[in-house]
N, C-alpha and C positions, 0 to 999 in steps of 0.2 A: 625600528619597527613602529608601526604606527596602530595609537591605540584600539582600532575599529579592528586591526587582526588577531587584538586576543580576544574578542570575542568569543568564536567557536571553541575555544578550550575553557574560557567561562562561562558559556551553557551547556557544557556537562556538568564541570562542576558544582552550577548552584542545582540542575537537576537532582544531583547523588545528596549534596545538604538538604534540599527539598523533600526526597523520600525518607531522611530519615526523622527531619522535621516532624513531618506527618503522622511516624508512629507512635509519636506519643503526646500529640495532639488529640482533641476532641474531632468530632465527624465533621462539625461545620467547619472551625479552624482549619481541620486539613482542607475542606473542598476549599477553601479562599486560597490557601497559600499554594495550591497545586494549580488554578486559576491565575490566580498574580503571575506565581512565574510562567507558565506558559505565555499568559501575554510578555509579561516580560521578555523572553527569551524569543520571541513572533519579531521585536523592533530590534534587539539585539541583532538578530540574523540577517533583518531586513535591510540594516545599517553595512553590514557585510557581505550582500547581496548587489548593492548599491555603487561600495568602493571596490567591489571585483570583476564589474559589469564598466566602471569607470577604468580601472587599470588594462581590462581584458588580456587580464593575465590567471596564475592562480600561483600558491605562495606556500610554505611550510611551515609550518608553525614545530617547536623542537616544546615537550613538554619539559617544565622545569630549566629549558635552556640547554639542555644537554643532548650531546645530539648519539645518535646509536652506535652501539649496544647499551649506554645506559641508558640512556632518556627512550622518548617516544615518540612518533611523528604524528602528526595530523596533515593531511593535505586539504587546500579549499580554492577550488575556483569557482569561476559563472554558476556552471551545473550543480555543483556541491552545497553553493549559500542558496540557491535557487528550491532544492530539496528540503534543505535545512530551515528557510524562511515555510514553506508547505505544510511542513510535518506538526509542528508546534500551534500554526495555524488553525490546522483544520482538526488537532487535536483539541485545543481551546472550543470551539465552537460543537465539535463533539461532546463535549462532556458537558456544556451549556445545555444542549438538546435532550440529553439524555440522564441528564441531573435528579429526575424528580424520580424516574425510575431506578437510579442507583440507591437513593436513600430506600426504597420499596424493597427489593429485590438482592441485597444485601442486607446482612445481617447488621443490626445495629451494632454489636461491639466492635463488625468487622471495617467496618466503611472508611475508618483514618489508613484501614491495610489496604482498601483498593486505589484509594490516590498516593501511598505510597509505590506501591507495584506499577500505576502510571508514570510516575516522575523514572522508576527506572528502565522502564520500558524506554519514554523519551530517550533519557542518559545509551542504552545501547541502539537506537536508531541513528543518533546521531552521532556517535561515534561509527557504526556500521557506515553510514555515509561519507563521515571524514577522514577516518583511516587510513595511513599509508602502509602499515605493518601484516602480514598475511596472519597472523598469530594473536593481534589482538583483535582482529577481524574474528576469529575462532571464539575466542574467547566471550565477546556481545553478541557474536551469535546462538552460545545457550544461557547468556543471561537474559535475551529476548525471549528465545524460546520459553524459560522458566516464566517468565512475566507474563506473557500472552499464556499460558494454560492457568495463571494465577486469574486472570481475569473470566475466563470461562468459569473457573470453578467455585469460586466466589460467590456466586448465583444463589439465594438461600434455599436450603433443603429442595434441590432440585438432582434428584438421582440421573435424570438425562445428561444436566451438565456435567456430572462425577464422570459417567459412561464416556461422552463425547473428550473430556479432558484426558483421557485414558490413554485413546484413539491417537488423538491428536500430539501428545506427547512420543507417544509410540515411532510415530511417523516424521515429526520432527527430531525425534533424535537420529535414525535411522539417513534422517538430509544432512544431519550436523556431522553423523561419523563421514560419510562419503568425501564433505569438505575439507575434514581434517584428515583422511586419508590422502586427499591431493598434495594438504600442505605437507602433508610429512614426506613425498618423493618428490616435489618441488625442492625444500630444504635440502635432502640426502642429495640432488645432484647439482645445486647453485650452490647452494653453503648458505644463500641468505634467506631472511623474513618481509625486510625492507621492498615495497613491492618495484622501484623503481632501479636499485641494483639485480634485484631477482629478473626484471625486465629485459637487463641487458645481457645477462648473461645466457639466458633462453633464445635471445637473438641470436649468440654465437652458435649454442646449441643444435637450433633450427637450419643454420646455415652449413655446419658442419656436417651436418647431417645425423652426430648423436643423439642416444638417448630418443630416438625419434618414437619406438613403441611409449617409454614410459610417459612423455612429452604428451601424446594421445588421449592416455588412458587417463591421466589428469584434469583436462581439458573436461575427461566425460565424468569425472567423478564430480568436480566444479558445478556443471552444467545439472548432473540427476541430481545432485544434492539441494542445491538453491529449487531446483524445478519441484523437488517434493516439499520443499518448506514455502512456495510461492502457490504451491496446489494449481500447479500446471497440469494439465489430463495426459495423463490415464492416472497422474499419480494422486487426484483432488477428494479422492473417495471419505474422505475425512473433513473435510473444509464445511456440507451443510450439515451437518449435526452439531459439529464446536460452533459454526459462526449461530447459526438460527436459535443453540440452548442459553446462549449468553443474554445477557440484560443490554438492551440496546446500547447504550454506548460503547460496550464491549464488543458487539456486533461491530459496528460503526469502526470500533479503531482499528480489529483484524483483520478486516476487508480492505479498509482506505488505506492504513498505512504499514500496519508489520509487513504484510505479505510484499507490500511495495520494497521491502526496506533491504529485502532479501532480492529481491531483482536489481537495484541500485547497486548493489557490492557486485551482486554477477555484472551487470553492468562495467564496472570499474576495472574487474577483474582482466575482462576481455582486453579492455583497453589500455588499462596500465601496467599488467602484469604478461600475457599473453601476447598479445598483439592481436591486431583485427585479420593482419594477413594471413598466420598463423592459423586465426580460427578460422577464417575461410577453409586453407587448405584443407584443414583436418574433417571437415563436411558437417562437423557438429548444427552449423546454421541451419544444416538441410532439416536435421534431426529435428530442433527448436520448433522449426516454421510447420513440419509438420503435423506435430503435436499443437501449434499454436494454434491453424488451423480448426483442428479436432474439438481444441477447444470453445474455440468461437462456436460450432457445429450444435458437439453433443453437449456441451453446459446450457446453451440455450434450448436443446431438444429437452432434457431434465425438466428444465423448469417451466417449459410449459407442459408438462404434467399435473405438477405439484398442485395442491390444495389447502398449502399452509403458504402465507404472506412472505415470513420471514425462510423460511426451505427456498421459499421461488428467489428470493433477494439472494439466498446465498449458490445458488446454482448460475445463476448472472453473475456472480463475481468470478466464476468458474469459465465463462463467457467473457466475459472484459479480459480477465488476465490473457487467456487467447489470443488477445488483440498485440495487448505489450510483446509477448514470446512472436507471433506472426511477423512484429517490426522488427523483432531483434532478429528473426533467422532467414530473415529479407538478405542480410549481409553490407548493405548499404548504409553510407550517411541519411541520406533520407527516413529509410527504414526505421533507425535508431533513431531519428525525431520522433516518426509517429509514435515508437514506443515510450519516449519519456511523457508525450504529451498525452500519452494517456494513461502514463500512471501519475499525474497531473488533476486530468479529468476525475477517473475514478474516485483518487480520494478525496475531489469538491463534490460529488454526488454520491455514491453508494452511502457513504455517513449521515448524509441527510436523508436518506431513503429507508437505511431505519431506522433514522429517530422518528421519522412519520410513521412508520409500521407501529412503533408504540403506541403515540398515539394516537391511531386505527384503535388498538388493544381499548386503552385507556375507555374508551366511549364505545366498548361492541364487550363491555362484563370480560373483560382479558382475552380474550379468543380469539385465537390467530388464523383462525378456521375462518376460508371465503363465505359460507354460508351463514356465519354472525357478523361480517366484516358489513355486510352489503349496507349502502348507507352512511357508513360511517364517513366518509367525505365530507356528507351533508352533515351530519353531526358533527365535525371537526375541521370546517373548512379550510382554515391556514394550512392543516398536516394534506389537505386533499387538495390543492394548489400545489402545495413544497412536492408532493409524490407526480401531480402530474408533470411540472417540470421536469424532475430524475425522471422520468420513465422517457419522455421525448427528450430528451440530453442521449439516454441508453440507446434510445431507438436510432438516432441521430440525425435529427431534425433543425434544418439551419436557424441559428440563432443560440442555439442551445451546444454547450461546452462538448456535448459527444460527436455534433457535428465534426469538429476541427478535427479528430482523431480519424474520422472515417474519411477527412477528405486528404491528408497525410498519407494516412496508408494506402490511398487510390492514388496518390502521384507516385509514393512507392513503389506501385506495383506495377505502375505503368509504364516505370523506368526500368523496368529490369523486365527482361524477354525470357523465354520457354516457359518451363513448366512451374515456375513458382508463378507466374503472371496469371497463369489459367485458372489453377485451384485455388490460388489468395484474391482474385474477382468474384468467383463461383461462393468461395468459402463466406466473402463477407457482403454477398447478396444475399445470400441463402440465412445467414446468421442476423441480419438487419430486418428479413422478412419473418425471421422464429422471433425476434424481439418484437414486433410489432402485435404479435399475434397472441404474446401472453401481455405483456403489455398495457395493451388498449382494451382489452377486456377487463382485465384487471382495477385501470382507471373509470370504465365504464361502471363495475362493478361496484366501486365506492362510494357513488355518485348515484347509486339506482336508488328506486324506495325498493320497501319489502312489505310483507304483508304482514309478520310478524313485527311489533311495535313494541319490544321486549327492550330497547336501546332509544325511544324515540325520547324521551326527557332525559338522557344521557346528556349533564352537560361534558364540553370541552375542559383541559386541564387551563390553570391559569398561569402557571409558573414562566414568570416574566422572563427567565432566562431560556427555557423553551422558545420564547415569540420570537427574542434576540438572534437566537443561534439560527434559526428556520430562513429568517430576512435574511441575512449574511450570507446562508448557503444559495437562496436564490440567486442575491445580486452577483456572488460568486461565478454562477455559471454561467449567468447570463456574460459576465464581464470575459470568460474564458470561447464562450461561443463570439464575442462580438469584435474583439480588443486580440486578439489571440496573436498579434504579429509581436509584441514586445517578448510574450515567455518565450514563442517558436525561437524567437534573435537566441535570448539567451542561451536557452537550449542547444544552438547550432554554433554559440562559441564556446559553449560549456565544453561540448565534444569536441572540437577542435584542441582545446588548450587540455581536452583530458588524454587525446590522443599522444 
């Protein structure tokens, strides 16, 4: 085996040393050493990104060498290092951007506990990602869960966050029993955990024609469970109060990458567990796309409502996720491009888009209210640059990383005739015209004078690692809107060799 393959099982590892590093570190110490390794773990993946993009194959990694029931699997190909190099990524550059507000906004004793709670949020993404076992899959899925409501709640003496963590716990557990109701009549009629014997033996199943109801009903328990922890619509009702009460980088990591992380494993599921054929038959895709739709729709309707910066950001993400579920229940190779490519997109933009809502804050007296915001552009021009970027990337305007997503899901849709062609055209005209329309006012609006001069000696923040993170998320999108034929490749072997 070759050294670049144990990679992925040593960026969990030093994650889990990393969080506990941290707790009993000092606040600076920890934010360095939860910094280090994320980058570190960025070139680690990137390296394995690299050699599985060279072999275009993907490979098993056996933990401790031992292969199951005692040991444990990881799988990694194209698609898997491709995730795995994103997530570390865009989490480093998150918690750059949103740095000065974590020291704010937590409490000082607490702040070694919140980049401990990051490094293991990390540790279950990417195992959620790499995963070959259906059980340990279960398993990072309420250690995520616990990590991510740690992050909202964390928020100092902010009763909304306690409220919204409530919520959101509530409902994520609620996604987490549904999944492990699946795994537990998957197990009772294969006998395994292992997702690649579980695989085959569902074939026969499928074929045979057993077990055909419970086979089903799996399928849907899989599909509402990740859909309520991914805050798919109807079930997102919970998503802007956790994402908008949290401290922006907390915002930043919910939106970009948890909710991502929980689509990846459905993801994986279809295809390494399930099968795609399977999920066709069973009509689930219809289901997906429909609500995927709904989402693109009413999460953009929401938020051009809204009157708070961060509510509108988080009803948009309620709209983006739309976009992924509309490619996944497309039922298509294609389809399931445009969905990776934009849970790609998303988490190189909505992260950036509130660290600039900060700081908006930071230079408008904290108020997230449009009517102290006006200006603040001008007062904070980098963050009113990085925002109009996101907002035309959102909107998807060429050149910009949201474009690629929208022109995907248009050859998608074009490729596949009746009734999903008409409403997934209709849905993402209709949903690109509600983007525009909160949007560019919104941009407008940052950019406006006011009459009220309450914020005009407002300087900007200077926190050097804020400048850093903000450039990066730029050139990022710009690089995903312009360059975008290298991820689409890998993406289209990732699925390939996942299938």
């Amino acid at each position: 085996m070759a050294l670049v393959q144990n990679f992925p099982f040593a960026a969990i590892m030093l994650y889990l040393a990393g969080g506990v590093t941290c707790c009993v570190l000092k606040p600076k110490a920890s934010k360095w050493v939860c910094l280090v390794l994320n980058m570190l773990v960025t070139g680690l993946m990137f390296s394995v990104l690299l050699f599985t993009v060279h072999t275009g194959e993907s490979y098993v990694y056996w933990m401790g060498h031992f292969p199951a029931p005692w040991g444990n699997e990881i799988r990694i190909g194209p698609l898997e290092a491709l995730m795995g190099t994103a997530f570390p990524l865009v989490m480093t550059l998150t918690l750059l951007g949103g740095m000065e507000h974590i020291f704010e906004d937590v409490e000082p004793e607490k702040v070694n506990l919140y980049f401990t709670v990051v490094s293991l949020l990390m540790v279950s993404m990417l195992a959620l990602v790499f995963t070959n076992d259906l059980f340990t899959a279960y398993v990072f899925v309420e250690i995520n869960t616990i990590a991510s409501c740690a992050l909202v709640m964390l928020k100092y003496k902010s009763g909304r966050a306690l409220v919204a963590t409530t919520r959101y716990l509530i409902m994520s557990l609620l996604g987490s029993g549904l999944f492990l109701l699946g795994i537990i009549i998957l197990y009772s009629i294969t006998g395994h955990l292992l997702m690649q014997p579980m695989s085959a033996r569902i074939q026969e199943l499928f074929a045979s024609g057993e077990y055909a109801f419970p086979l089903t009903v799996t399928i849907g328990l899989f599909s509402v469970g990740m859909a309520l922890k991914s805050a798919l619509w109807p079930f997102s009702a919970w998503l802007p109060d956790a994402h908008s009460s949290a401290t922006a980088a907390s915002s930043g990591i919910l939106s970009g990458l948890v909710i991502k992380s929980y689509i990846v494993l459905l993801i994986k599921i279809f295809y390494r567990v399930l099968g795609s054929e399977e999920i066709l038959s069973s009509g689930v895709t219809d289901v997906l796309f429909l609500f995927g739709v709904g989402a693109m729709v009413f999460g953009s309707f929401y938020a051009l409502k809204e009157k708070d910066i961060k509510r509108l950001l988080a009803y948009s993400s309620v709209a983006q996720v739309g976009y992924i579920y509309a490619g996944i229940g497309l039922g298509t190779k294609a389809g399931m491009i445009a969905a990776c490519v934009q849970i790609l997109v998303h988490a190189a933009t909505k992260p950036m888009l509130f660290c600039t809502s900060a700081g908006f804050m930071s230079v408008s007296g904290g108020s997230r209210r449009f009517e102290d915001l006006r200006g603040a552009g001008r007062r904070d021009p980098l963050s009113g640059i990085a925002f109009t970027v996101g907002a035309l990337s959102m909107i998807g305007i060429p050149l910009f990383a949201g474009f690629v997503t929208k022109l995907w899901l248009t050859r998608a849709l074009l490729s596949r005739l009746g009734w999903k062609l008409w409403i997934g055209i209709a849905a993402l005209v209709l949903s690109t015209v509600l983007n525009a329309l909160y949007y560019i006012p919104t941009v407008s609006l940052l950019f406006g004078r006011r009459n009220d001069h309450r914020f005009d000696d407002t300087k900007p923040q200077k926190d050097y690692s804020y400048l850093i993170a903000i450039v990066c998320f730029i050139v990022l999108n710009f690089l995903l809107g312009t360059c975008s034929e290298p991820v689409t490749g890998i993406i289209e072997t990732g699925l390939s060799v996942l299938s």
